[in-house]
DRENGU-748393 format. One record per atom (N, C-alpha, C): residue number from 1; residue in one letter; chain; x, y, z. Coordinates in nm, 3 decimals. Atoms other than C-alpha are relative to their C-alpha. Example, Ala and Ser with C-alpha at 12.3 -4.5 7.8 and 13.67 -1.06 7.14 Angstrom:
2
(1,"A","A",(0.089,-0.119,0.000))
(1,"A","A",(1.230,-0.450,0.780))
(1,"A","A",(0.090,0.120,0.000))
(2,"S","A",(-0.082,-0.119,-0.006))
(2,"S","A",(1.367,-0.106,0.714))
(2,"S","A",(-0.077,0.109,0.073))
REM end
This chain:
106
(1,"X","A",(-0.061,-0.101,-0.084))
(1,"X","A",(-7.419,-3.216,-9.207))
(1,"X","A",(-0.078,0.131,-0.008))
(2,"X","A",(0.081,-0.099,0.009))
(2,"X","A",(-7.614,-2.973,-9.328))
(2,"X","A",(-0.145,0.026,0.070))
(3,"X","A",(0.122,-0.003,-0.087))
(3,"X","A",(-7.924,-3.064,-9.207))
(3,"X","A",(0.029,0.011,0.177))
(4,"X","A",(-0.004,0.014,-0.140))
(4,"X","A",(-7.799,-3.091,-8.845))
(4,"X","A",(0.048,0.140,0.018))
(5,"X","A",(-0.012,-0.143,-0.024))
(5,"X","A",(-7.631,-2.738,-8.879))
(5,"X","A",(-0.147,0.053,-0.001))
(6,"X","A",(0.113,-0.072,-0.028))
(6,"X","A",(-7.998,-2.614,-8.953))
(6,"X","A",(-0.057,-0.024,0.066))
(7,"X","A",(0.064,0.054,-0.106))
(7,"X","A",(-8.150,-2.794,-8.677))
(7,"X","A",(0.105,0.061,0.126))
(8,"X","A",(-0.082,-0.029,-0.141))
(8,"X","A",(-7.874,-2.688,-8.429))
(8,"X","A",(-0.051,0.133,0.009))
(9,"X","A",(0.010,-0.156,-0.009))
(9,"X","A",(-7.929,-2.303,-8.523))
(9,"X","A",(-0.160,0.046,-0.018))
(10,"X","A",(0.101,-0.030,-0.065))
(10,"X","A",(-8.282,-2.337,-8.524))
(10,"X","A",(-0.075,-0.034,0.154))
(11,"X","A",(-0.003,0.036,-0.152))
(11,"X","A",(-8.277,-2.476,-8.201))
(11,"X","A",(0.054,0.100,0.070))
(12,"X","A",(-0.055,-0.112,-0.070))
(12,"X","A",(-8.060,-2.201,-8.071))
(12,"X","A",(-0.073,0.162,-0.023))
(13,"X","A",(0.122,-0.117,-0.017))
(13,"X","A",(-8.333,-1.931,-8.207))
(13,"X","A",(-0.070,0.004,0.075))
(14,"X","A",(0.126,0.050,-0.101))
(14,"X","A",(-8.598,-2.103,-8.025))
(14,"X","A",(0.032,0.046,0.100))
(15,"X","A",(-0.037,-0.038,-0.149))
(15,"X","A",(-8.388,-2.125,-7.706))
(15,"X","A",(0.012,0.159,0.014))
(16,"X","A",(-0.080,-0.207,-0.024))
(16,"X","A",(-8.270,-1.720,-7.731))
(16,"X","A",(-0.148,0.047,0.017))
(17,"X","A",(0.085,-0.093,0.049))
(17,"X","A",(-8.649,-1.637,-7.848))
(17,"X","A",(-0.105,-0.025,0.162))
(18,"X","A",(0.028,0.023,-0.113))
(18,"X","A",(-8.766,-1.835,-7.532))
(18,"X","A",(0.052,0.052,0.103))
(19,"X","A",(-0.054,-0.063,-0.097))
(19,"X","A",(-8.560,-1.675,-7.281))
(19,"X","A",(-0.022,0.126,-0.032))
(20,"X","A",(0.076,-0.140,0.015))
(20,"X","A",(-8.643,-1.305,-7.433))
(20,"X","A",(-0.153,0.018,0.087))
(21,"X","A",(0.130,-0.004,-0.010))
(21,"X","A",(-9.020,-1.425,-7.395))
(21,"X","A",(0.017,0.027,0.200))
(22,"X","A",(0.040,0.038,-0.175))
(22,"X","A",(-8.958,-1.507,-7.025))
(22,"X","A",(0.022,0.073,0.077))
(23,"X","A",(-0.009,-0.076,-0.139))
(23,"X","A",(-8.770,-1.253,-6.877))
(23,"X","A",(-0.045,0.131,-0.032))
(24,"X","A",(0.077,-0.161,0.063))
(24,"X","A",(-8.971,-0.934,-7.047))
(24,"X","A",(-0.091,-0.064,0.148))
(25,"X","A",(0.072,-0.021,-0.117))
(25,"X","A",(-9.229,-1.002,-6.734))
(25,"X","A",(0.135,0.051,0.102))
(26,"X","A",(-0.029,-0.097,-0.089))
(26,"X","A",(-8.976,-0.961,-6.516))
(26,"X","A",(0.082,0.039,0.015))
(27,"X","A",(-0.044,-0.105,0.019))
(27,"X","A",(-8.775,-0.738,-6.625))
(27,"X","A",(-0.149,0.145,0.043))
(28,"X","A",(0.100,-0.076,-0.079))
(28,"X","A",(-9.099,-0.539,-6.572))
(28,"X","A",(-0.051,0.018,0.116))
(29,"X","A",(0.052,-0.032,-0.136))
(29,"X","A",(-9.188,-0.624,-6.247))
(29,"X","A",(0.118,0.043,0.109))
(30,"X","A",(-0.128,-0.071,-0.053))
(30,"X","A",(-8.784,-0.531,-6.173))
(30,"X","A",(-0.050,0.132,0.001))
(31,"X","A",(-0.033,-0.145,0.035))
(31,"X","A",(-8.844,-0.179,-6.327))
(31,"X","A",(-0.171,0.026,0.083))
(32,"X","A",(0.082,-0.071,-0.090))
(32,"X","A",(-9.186,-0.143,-6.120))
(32,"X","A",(0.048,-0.008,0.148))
(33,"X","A",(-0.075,-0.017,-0.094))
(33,"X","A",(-9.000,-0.228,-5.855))
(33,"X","A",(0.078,0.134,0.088))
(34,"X","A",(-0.130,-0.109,0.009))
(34,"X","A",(-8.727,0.043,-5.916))
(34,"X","A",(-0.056,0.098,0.035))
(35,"X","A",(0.043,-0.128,0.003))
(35,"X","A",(-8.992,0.276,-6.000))
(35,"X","A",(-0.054,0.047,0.136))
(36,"X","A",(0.069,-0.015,-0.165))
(36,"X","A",(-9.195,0.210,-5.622))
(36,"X","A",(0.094,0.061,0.077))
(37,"X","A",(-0.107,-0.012,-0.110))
(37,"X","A",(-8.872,0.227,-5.440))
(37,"X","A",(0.060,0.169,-0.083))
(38,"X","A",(-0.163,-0.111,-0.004))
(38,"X","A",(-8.662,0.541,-5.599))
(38,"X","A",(-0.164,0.141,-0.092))
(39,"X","A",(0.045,-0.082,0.037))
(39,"X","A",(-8.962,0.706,-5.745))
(39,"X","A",(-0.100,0.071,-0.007))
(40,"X","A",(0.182,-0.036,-0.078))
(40,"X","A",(-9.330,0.696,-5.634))
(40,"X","A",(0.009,0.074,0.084))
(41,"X","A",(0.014,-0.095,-0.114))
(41,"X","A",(-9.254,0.914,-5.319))
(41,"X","A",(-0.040,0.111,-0.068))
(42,"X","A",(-0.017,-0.104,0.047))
(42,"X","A",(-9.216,1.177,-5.563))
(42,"X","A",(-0.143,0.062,-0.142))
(43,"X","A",(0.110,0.038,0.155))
(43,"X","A",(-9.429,1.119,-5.875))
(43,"X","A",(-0.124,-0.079,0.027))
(44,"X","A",(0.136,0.076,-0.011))
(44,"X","A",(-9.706,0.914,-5.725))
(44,"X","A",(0.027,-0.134,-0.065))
(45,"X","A",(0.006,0.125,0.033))
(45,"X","A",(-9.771,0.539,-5.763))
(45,"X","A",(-0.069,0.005,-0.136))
(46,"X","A",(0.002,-0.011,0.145))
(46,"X","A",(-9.947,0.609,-6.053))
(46,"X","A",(0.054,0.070,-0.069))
(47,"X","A",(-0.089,-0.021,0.102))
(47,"X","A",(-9.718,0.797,-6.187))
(47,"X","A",(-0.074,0.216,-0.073))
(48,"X","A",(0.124,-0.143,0.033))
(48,"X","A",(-10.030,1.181,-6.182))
(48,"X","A",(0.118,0.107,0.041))
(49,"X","A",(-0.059,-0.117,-0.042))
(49,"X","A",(-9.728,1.335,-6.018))
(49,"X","A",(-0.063,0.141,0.125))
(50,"X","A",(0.089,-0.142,-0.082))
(50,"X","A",(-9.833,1.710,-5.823))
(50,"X","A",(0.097,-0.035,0.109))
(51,"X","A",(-0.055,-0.032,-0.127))
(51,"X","A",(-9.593,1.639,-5.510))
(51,"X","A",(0.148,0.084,-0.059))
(52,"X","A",(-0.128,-0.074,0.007))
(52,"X","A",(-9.298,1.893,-5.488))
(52,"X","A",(-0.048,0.057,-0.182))
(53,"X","A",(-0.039,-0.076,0.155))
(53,"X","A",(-9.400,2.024,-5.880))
(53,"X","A",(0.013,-0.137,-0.063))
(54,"X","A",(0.005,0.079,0.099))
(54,"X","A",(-9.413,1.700,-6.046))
(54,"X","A",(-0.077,-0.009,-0.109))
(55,"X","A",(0.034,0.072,0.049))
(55,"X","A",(-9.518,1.623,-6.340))
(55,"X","A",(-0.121,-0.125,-0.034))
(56,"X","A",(0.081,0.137,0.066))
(56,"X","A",(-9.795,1.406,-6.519))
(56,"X","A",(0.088,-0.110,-0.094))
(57,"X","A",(-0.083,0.117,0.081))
(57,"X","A",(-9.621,1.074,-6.647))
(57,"X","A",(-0.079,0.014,-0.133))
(58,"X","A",(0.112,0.069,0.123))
(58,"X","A",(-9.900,1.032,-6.865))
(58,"X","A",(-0.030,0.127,-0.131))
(59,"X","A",(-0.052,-0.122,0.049))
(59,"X","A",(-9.850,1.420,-6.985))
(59,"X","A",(0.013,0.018,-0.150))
(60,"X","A",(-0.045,-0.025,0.100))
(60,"X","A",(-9.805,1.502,-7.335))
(60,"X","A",(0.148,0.056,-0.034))
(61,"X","A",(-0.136,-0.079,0.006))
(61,"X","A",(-9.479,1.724,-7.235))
(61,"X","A",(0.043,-0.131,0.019))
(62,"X","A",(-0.054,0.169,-0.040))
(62,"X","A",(-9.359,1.372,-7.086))
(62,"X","A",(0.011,-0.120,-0.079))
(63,"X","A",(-0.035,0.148,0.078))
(63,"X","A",(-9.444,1.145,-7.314))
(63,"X","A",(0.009,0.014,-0.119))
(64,"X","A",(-0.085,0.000,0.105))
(64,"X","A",(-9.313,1.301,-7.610))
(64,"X","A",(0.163,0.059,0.033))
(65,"X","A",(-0.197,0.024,0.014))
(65,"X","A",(-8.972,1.333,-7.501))
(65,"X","A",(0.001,-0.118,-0.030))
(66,"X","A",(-0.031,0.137,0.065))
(66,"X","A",(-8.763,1.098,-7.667))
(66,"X","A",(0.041,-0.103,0.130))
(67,"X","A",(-0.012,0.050,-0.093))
(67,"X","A",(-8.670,0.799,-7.471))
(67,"X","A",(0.149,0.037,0.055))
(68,"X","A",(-0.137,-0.053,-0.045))
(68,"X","A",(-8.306,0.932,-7.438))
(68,"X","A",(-0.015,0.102,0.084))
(69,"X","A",(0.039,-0.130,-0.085))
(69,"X","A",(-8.432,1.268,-7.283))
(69,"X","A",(-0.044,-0.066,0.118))
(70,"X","A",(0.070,0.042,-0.148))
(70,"X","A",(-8.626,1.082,-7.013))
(70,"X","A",(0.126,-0.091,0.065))
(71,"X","A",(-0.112,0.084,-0.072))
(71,"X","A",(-8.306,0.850,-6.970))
(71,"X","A",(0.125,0.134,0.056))
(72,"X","A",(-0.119,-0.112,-0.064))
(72,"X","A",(-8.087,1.153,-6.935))
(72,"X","A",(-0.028,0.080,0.126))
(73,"X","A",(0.029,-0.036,-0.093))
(73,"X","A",(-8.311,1.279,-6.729))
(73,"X","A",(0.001,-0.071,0.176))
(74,"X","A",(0.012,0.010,-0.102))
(74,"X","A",(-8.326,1.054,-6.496))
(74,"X","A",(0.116,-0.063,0.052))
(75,"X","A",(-0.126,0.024,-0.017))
(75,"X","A",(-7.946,0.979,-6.504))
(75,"X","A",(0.086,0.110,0.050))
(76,"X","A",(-0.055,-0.060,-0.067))
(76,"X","A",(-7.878,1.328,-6.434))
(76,"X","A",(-0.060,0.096,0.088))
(77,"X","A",(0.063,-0.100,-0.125))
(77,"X","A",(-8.126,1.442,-6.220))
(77,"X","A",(-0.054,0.145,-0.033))
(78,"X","A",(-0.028,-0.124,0.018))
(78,"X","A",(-8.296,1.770,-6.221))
(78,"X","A",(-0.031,0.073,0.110))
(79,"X","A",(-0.058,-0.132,-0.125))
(79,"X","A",(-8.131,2.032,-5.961))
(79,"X","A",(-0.088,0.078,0.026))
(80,"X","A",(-0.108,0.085,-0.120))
(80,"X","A",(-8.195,2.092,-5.736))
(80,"X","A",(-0.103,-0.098,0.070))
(81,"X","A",(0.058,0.123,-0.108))
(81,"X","A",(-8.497,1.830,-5.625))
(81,"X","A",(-0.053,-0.106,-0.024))
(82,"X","A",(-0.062,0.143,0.042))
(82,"X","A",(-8.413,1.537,-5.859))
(82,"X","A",(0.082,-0.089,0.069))
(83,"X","A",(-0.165,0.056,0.022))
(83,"X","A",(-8.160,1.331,-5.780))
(83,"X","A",(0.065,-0.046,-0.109))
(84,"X","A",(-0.082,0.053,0.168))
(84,"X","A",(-7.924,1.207,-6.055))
(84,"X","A",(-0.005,-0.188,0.059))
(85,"X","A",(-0.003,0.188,-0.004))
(85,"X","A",(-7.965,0.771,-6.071))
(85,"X","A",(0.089,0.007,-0.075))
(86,"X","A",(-0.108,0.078,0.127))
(86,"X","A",(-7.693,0.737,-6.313))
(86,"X","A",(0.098,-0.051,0.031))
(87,"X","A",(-0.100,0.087,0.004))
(87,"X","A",(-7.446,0.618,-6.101))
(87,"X","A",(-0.025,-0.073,0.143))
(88,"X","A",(0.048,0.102,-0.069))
(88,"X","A",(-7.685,0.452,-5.869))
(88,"X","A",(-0.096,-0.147,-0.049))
(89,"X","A",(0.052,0.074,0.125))
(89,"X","A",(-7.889,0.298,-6.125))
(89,"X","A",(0.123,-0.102,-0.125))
(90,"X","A",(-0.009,0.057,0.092))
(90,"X","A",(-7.796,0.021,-6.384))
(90,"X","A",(-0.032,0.117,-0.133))
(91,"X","A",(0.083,-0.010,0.195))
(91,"X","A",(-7.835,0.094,-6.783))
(91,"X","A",(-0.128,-0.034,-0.039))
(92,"X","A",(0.178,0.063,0.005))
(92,"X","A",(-8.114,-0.123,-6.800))
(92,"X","A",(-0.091,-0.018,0.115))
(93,"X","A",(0.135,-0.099,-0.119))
(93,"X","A",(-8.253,-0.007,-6.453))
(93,"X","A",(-0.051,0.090,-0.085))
(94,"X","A",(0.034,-0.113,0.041))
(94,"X","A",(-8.274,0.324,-6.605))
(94,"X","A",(-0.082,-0.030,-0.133))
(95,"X","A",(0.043,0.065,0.116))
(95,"X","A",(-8.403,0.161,-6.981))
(95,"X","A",(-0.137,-0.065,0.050))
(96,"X","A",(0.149,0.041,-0.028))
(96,"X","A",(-8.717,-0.029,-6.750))
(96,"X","A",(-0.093,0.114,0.022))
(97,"X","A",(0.056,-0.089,-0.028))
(97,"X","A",(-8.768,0.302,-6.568))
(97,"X","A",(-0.085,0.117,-0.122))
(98,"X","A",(0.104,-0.117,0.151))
(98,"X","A",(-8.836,0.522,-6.906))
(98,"X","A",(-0.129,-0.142,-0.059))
(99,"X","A",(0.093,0.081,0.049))
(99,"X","A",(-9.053,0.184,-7.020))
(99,"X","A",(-0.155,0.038,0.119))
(100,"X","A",(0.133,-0.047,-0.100))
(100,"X","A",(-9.255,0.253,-6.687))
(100,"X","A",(-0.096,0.105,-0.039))
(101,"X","A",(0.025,-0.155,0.016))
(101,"X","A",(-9.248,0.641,-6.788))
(101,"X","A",(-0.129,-0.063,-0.081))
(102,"X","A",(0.097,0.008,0.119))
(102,"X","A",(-9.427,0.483,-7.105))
(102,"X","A",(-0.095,-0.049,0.041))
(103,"X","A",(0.136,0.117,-0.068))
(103,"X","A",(-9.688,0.229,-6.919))
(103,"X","A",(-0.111,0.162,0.044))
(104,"X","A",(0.067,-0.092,-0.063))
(104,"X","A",(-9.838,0.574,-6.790))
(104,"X","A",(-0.112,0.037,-0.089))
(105,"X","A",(0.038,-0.068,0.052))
(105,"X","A",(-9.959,0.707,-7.099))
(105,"X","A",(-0.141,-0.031,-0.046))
(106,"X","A",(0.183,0.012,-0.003))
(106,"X","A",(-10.337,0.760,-7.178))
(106,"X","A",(-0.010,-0.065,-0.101))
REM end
């Protein structure tokens, strides 16, 4: 009995560690998604910023905020020519989008 309990629950690591593996792509190609559609107009496809006062993603001011700061930020918008995503956005929309923030950095 024992042995089949450790075979069942290493079987059920495997499966969990396999489905992590699989959907990290695209979960990423969700959150580049997100980022094209709600946020490139603004910030540039790469992310160099300069339209309306943006921002360099890739920035030092930018990419040492913590990842909470960049989630707050972009949950509550900043006034007045942000918008707030936080209650158009998912949790883990907003959680790919700061991962994007990070893909930027030099």
């Amino acid at each position: 009995m024992t042995k089949l309990s450790f075979r069942l629950g290493l079987l059920t690591l495997m499966a969990g560690g396999l489905i992590a593996v699989c959907s990290s792509p695209a979960a990423a190609q969700d959150a580049a998604a997100t980022y094209k559609a709600k946020c490139a107009m603004c910030h540039g496809v790469d992310g160099k910023g300069g339209k309306m006062g943006t921002k360099d993603f890739a920035s030092a001011d930018i990419q040492s905020q913590s990842d909470a700061q960049l989630a707050e930020t972009i949950s509550k918008g900043k006034p007045p020519k942000m918008p707030a995503y936080g209650t158009k956005l998912s949790a883990d929309e907003i959680k790919g989008l700061v991962a994007q923030i990070r893909s930027f950095k030099k």
